[in-house]
Chimera marker file (.cmm) of the C-alpha trace (Angstrom):
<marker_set name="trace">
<marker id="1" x="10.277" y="-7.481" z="-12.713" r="1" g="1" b="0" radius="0.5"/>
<marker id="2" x="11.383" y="-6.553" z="-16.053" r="1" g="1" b="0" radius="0.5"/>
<marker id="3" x="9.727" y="-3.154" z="-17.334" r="1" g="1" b="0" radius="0.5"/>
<marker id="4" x="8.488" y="-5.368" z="-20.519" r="1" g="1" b="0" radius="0.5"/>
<marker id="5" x="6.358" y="-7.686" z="-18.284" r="1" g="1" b="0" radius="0.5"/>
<marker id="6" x="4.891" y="-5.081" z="-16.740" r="1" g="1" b="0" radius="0.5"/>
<marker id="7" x="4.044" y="-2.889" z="-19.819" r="1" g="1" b="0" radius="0.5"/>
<marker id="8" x="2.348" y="-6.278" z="-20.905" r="1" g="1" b="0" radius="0.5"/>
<marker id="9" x="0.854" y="-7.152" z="-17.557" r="1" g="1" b="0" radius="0.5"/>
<marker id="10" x="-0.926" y="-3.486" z="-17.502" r="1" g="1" b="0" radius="0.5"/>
<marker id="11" x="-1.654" y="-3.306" z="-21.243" r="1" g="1" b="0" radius="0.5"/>
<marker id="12" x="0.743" y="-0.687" z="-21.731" r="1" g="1" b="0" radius="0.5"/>
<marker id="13" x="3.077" y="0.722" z="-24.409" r="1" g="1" b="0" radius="0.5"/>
<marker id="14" x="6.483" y="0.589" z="-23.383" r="1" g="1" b="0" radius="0.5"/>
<marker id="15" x="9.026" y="3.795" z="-24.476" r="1" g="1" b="0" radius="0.5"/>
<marker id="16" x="12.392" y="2.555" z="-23.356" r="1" g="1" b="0" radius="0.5"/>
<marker id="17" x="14.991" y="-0.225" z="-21.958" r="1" g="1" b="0" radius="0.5"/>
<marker id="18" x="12.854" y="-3.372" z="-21.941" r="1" g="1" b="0" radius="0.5"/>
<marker id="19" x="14.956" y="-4.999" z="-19.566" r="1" g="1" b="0" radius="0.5"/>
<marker id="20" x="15.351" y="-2.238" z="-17.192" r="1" g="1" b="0" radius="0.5"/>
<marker id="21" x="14.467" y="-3.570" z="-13.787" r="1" g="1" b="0" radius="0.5"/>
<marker id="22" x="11.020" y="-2.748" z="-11.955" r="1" g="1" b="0" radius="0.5"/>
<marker id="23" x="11.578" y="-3.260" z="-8.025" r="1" g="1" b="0" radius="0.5"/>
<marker id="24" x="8.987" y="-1.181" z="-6.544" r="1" g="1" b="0" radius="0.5"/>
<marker id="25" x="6.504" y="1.413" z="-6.789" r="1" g="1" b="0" radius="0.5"/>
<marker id="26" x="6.781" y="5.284" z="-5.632" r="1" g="1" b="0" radius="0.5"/>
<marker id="27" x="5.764" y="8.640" z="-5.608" r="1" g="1" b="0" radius="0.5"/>
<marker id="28" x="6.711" y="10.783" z="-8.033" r="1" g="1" b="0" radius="0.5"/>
<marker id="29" x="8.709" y="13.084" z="-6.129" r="1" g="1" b="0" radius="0.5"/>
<marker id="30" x="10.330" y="10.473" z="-3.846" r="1" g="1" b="0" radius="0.5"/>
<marker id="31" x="10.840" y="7.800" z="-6.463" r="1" g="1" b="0" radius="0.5"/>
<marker id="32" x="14.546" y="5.799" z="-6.631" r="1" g="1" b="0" radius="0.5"/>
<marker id="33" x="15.950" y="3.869" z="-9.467" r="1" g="1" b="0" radius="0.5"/>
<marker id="34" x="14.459" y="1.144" z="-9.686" r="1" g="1" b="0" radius="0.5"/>
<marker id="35" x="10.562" y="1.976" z="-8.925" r="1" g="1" b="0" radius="0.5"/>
<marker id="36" x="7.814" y="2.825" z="-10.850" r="1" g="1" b="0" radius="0.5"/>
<marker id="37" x="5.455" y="6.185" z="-10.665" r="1" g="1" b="0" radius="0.5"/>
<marker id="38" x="3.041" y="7.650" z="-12.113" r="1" g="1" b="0" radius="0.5"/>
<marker id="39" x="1.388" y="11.415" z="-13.650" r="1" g="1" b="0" radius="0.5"/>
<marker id="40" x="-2.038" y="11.595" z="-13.833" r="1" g="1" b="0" radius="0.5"/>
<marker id="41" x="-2.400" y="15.025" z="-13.237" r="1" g="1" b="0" radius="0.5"/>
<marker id="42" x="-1.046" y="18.215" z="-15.267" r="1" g="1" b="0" radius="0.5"/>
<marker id="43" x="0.112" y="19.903" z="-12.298" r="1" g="1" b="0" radius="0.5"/>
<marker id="44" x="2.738" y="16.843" z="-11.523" r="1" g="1" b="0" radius="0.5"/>
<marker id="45" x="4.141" y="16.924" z="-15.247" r="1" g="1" b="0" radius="0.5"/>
<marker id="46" x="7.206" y="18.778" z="-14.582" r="1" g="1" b="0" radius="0.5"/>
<marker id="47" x="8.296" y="16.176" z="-11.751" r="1" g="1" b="0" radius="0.5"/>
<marker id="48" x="8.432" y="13.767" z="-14.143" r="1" g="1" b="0" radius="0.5"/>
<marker id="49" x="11.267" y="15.331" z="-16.414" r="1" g="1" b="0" radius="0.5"/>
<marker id="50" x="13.199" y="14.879" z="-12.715" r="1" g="1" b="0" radius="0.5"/>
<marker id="51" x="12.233" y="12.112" z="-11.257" r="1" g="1" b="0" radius="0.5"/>
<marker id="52" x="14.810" y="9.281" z="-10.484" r="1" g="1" b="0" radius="0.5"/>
<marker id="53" x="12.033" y="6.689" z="-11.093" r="1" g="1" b="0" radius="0.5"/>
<marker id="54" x="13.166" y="4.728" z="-13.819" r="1" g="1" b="0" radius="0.5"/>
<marker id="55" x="9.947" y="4.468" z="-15.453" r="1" g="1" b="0" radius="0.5"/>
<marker id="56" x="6.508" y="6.718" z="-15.043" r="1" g="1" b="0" radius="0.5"/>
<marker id="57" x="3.013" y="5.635" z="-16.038" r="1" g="1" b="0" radius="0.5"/>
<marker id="58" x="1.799" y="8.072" z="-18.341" r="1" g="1" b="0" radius="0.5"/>
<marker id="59" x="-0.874" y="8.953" z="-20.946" r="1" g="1" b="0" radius="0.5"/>
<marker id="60" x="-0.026" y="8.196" z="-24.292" r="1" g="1" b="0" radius="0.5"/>
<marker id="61" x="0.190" y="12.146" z="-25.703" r="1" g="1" b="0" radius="0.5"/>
<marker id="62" x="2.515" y="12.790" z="-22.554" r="1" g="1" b="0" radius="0.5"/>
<marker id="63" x="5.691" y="15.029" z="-23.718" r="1" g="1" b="0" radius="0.5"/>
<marker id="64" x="9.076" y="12.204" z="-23.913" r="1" g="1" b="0" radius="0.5"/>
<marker id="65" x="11.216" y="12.338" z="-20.711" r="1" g="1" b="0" radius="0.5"/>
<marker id="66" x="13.981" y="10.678" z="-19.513" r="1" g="1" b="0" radius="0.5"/>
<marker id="67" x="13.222" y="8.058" z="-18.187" r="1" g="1" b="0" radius="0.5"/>
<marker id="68" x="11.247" y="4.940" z="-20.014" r="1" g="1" b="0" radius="0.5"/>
<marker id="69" x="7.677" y="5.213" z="-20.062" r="1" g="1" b="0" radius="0.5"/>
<marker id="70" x="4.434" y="3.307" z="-19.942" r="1" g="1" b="0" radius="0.5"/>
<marker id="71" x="1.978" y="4.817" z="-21.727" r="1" g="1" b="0" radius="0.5"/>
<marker id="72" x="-1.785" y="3.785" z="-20.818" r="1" g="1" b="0" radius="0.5"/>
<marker id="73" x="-5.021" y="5.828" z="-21.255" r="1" g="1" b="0" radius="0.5"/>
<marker id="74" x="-5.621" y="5.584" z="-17.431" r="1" g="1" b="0" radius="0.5"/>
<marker id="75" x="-2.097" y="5.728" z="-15.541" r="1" g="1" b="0" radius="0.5"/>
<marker id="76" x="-3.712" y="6.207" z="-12.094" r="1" g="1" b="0" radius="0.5"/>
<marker id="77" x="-5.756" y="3.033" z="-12.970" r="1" g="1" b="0" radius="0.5"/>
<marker id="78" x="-2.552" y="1.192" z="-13.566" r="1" g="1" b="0" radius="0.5"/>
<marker id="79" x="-0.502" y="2.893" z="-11.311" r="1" g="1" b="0" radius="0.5"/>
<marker id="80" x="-3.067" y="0.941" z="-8.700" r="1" g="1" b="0" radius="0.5"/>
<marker id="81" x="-3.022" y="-2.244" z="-10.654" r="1" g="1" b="0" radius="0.5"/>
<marker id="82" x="1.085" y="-1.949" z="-10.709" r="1" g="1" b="0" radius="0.5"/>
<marker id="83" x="1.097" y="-1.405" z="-6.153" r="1" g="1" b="0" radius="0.5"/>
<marker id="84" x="-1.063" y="-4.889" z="-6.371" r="1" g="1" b="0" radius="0.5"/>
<marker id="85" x="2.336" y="-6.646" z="-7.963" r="1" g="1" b="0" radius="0.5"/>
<marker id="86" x="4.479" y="-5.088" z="-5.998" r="1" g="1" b="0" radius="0.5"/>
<marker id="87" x="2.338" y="-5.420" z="-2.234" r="1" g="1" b="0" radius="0.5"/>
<marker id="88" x="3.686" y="-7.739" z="0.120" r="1" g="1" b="0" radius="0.5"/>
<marker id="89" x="1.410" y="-8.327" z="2.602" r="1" g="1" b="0" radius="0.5"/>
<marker id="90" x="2.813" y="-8.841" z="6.137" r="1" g="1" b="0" radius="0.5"/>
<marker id="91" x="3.257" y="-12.452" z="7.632" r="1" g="1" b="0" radius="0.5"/>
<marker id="92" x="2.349" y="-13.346" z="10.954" r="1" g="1" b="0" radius="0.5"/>
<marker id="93" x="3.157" y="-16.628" z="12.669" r="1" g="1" b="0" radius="0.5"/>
<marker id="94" x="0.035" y="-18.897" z="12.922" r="1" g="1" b="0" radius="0.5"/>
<marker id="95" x="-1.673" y="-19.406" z="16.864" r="1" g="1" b="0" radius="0.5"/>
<marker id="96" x="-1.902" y="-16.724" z="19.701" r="1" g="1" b="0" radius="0.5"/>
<marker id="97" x="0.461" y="-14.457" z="20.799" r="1" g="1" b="0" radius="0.5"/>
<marker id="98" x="1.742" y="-15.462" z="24.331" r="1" g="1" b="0" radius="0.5"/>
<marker id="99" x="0.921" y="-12.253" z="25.449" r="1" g="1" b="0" radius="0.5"/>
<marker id="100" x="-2.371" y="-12.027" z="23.994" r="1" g="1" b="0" radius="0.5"/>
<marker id="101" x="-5.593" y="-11.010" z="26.112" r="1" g="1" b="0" radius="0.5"/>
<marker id="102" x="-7.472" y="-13.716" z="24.081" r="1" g="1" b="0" radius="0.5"/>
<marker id="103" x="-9.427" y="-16.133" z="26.707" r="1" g="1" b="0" radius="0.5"/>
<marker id="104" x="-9.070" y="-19.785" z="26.756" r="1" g="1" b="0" radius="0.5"/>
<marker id="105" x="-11.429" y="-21.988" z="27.612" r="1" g="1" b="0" radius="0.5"/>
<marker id="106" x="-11.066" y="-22.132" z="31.228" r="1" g="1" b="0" radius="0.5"/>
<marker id="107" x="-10.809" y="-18.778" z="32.386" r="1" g="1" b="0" radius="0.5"/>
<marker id="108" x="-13.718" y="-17.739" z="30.200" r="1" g="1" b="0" radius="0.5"/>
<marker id="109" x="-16.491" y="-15.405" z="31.769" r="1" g="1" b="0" radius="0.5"/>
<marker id="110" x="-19.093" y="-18.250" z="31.840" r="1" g="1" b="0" radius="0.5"/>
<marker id="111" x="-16.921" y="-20.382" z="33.704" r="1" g="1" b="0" radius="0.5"/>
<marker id="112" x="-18.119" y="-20.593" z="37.379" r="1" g="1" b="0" radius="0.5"/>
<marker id="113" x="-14.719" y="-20.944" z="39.324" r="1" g="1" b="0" radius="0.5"/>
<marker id="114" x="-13.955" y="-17.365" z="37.721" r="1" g="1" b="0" radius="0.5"/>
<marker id="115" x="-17.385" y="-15.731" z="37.935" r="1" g="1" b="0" radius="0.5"/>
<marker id="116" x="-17.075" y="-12.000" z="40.620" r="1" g="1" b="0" radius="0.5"/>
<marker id="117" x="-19.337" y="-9.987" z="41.256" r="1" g="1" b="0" radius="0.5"/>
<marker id="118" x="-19.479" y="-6.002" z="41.307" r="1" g="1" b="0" radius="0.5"/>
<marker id="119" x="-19.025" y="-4.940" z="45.241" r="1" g="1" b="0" radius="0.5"/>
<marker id="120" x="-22.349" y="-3.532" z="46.294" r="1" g="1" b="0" radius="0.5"/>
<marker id="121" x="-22.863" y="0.234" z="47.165" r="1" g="1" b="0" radius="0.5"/>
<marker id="122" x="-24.491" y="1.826" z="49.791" r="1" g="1" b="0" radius="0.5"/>
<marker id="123" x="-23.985" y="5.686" z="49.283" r="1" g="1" b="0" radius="0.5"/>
<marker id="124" x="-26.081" y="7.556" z="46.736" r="1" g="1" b="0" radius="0.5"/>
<marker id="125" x="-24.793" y="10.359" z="44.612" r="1" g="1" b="0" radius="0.5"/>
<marker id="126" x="-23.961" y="13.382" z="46.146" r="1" g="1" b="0" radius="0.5"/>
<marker id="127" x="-26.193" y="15.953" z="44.967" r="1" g="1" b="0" radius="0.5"/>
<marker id="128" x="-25.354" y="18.945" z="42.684" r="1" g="1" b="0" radius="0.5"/>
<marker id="129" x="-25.077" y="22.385" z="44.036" r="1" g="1" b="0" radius="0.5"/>
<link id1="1" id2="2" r="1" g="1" b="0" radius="0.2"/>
<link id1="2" id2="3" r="1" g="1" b="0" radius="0.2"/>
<link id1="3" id2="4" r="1" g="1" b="0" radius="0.2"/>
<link id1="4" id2="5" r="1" g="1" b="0" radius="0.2"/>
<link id1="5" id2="6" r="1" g="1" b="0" radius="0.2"/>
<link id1="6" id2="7" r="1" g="1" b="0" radius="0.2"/>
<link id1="7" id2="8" r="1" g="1" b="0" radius="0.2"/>
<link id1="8" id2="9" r="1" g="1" b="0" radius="0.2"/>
<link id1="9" id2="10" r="1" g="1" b="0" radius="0.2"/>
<link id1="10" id2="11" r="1" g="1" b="0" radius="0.2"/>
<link id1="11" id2="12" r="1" g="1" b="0" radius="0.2"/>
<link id1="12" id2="13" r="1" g="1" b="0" radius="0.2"/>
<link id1="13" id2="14" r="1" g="1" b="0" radius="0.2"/>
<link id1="14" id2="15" r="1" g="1" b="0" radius="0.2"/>
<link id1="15" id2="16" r="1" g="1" b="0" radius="0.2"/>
<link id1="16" id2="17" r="1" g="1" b="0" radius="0.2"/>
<link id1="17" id2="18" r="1" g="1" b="0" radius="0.2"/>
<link id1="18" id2="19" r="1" g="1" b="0" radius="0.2"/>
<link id1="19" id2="20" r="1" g="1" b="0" radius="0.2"/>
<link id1="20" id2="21" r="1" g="1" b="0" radius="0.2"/>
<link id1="21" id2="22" r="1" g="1" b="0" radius="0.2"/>
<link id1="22" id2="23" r="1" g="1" b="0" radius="0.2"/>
<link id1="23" id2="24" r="1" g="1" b="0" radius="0.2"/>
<link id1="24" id2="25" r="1" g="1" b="0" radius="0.2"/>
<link id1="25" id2="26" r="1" g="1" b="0" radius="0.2"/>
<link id1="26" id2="27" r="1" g="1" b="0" radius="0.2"/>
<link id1="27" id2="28" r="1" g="1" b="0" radius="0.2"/>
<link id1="28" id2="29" r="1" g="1" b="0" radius="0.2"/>
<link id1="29" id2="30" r="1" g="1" b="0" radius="0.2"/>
<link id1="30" id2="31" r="1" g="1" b="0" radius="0.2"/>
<link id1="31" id2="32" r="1" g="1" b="0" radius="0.2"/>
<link id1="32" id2="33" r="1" g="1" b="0" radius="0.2"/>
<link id1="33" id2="34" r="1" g="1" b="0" radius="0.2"/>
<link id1="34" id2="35" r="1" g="1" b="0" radius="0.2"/>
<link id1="35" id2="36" r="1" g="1" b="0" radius="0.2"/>
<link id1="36" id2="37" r="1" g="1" b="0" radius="0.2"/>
<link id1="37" id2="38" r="1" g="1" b="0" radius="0.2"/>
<link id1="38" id2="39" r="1" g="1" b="0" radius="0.2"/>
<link id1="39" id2="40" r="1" g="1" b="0" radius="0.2"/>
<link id1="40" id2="41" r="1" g="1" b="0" radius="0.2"/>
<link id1="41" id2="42" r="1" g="1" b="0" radius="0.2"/>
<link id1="42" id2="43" r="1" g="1" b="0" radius="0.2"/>
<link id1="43" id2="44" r="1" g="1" b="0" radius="0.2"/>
<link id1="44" id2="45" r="1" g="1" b="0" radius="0.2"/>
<link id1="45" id2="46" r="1" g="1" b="0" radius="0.2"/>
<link id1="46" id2="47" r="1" g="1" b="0" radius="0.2"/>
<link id1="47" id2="48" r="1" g="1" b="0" radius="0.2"/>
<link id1="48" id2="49" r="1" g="1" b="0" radius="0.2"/>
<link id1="49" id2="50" r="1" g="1" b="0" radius="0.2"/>
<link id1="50" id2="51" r="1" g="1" b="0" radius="0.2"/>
<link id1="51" id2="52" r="1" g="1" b="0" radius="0.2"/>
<link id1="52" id2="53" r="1" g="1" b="0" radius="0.2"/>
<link id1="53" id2="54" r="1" g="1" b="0" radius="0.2"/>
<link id1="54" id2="55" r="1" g="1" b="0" radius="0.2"/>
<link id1="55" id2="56" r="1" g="1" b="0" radius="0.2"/>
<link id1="56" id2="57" r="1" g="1" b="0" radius="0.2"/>
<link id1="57" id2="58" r="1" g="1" b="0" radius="0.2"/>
<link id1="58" id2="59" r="1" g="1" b="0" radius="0.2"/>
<link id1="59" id2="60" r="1" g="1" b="0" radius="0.2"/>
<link id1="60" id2="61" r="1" g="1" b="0" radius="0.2"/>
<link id1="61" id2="62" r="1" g="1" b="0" radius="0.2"/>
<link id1="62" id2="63" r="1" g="1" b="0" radius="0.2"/>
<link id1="63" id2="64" r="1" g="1" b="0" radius="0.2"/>
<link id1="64" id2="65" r="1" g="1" b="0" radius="0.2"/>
<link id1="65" id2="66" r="1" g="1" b="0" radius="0.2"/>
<link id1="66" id2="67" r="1" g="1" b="0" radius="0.2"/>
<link id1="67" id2="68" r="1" g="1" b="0" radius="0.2"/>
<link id1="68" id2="69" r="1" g="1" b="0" radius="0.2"/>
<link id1="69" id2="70" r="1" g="1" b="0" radius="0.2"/>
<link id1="70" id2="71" r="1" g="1" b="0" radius="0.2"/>
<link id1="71" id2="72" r="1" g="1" b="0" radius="0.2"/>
<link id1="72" id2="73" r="1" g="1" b="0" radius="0.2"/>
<link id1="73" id2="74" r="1" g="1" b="0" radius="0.2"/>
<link id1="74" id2="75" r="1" g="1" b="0" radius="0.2"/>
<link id1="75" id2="76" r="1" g="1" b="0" radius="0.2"/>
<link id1="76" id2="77" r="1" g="1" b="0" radius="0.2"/>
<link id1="77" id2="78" r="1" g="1" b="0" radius="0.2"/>
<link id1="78" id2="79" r="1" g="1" b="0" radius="0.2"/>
<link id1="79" id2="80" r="1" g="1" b="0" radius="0.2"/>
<link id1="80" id2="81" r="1" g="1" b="0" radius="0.2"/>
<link id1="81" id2="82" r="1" g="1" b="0" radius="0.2"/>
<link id1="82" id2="83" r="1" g="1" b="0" radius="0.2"/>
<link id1="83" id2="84" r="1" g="1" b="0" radius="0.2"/>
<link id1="84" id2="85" r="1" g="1" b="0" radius="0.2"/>
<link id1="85" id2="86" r="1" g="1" b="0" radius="0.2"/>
<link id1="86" id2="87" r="1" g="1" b="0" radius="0.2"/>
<link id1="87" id2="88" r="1" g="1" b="0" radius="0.2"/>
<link id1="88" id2="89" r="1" g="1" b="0" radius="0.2"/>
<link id1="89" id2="90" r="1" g="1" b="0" radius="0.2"/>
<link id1="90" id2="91" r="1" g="1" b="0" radius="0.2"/>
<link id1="91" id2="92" r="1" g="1" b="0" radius="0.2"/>
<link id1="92" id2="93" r="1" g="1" b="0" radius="0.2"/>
<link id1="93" id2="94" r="1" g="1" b="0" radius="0.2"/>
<link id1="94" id2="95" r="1" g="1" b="0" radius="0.2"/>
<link id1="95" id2="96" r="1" g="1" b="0" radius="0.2"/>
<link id1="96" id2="97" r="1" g="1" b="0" radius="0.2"/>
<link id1="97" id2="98" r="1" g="1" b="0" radius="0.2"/>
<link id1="98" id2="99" r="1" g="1" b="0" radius="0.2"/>
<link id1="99" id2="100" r="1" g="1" b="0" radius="0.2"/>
<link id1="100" id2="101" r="1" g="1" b="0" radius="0.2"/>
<link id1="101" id2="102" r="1" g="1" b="0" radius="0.2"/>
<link id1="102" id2="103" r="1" g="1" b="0" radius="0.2"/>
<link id1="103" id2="104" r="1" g="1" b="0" radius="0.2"/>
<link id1="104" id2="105" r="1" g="1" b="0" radius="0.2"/>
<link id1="105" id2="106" r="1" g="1" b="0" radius="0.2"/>
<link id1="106" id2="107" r="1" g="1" b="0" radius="0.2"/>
<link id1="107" id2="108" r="1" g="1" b="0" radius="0.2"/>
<link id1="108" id2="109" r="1" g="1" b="0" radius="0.2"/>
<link id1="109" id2="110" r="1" g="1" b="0" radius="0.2"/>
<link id1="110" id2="111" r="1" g="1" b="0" radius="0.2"/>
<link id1="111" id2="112" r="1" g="1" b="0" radius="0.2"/>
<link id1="112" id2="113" r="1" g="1" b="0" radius="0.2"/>
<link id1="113" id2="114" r="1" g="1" b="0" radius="0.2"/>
<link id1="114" id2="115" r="1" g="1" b="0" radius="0.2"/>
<link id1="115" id2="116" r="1" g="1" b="0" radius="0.2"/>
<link id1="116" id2="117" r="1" g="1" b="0" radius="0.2"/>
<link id1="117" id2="118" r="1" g="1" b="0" radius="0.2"/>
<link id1="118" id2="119" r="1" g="1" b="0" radius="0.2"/>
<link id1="119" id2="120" r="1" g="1" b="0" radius="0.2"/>
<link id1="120" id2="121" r="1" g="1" b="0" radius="0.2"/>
<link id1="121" id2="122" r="1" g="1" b="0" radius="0.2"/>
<link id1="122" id2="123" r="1" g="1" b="0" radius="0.2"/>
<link id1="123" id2="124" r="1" g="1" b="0" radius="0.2"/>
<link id1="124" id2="125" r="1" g="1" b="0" radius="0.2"/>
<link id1="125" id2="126" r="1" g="1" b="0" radius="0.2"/>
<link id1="126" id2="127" r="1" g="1" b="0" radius="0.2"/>
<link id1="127" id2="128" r="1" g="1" b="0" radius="0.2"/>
<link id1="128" id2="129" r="1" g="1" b="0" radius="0.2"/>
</marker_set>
C-alpha cells in the first residue's frame, strides 16, 4: 500500500515519500523497510530516530526523523486501525479434518449399537491411616 493511502485511510498527515511502499506493520525496535510502527510513548522516542521502519505513526509535535511520518493525534489508535489493513487472517479448507475427533452420526453416544457401560465395582475404598 502506498504510504499516501494510508495517511488518508487513517486521517493522517503525511511527512515524506508519498509513494514509498507500506507492506506491513512492526514494532518499533524490530521494524524492516517496508513496515509501519508506531511511538506513543516518550520513553520509545529515541527508537524512532533508528528505526528501519520506513514510516512511524506519530503525534503531530513529534521532533522530524528520518524516516516519513504520519502524524495523528492518537498514533496507538491508528497504529491498531493500520494492523486491521495489514491482518490476514488464516484460511482453512472447508469440512472436517480426517483426523478429527468430531462424531458422525452413527457412532454418536445416543446411538444404541455403540452404547458401554462402566464395569461395575465391588471393592470399597481402602481406608486412610
Amino acid at each position: 500500500m502506498k504510504l499516501a493511502d494510508l495517511a488518508h485511510h487513517l486521517g493522517a498527515t503525511l511527512q515524506g515519500d508519498p509513494s514509498a511502499q507500506i507492506t506491513g506493520v512492526a514494532a518499533i525496535d524490530t521494524a524492516a523497510p517496508g513496515d509501519l510502527t508506531f511511538v506513543a510513548n516518550p520513553k520509545y522516542a529515541s527508537l524512532a530516530r533508528t528505526t528501519k521502519a520506513t514510516a512511524v505513526l506519530v503525534e503531530p509535535a513529534f521532533a522530524e526523523i528520518r524516516a516519513a511520518t504520519l502524524r495523528i493525534e492518537n498514533p496507538y489508535l491508528a497504529f491498531a486501525r493500520a494492523i486491521e489493513l495489514f491482518y490476514q487472517p488464516p484460511a482453512y479448507a472447508p469440512g472436517i479434518h480426517p483426523l478429527s475427533s468430531a462424531t458422525t452420526p452413527s457412532s454418536s453416544p445416543t446411538s444404541s449399537s455403540t452404547r458401554t457401560s462402566a464395569p461395575a465395582t465391588t471393592s470399597s475404598p481402602t481406608p486412610m491411616p
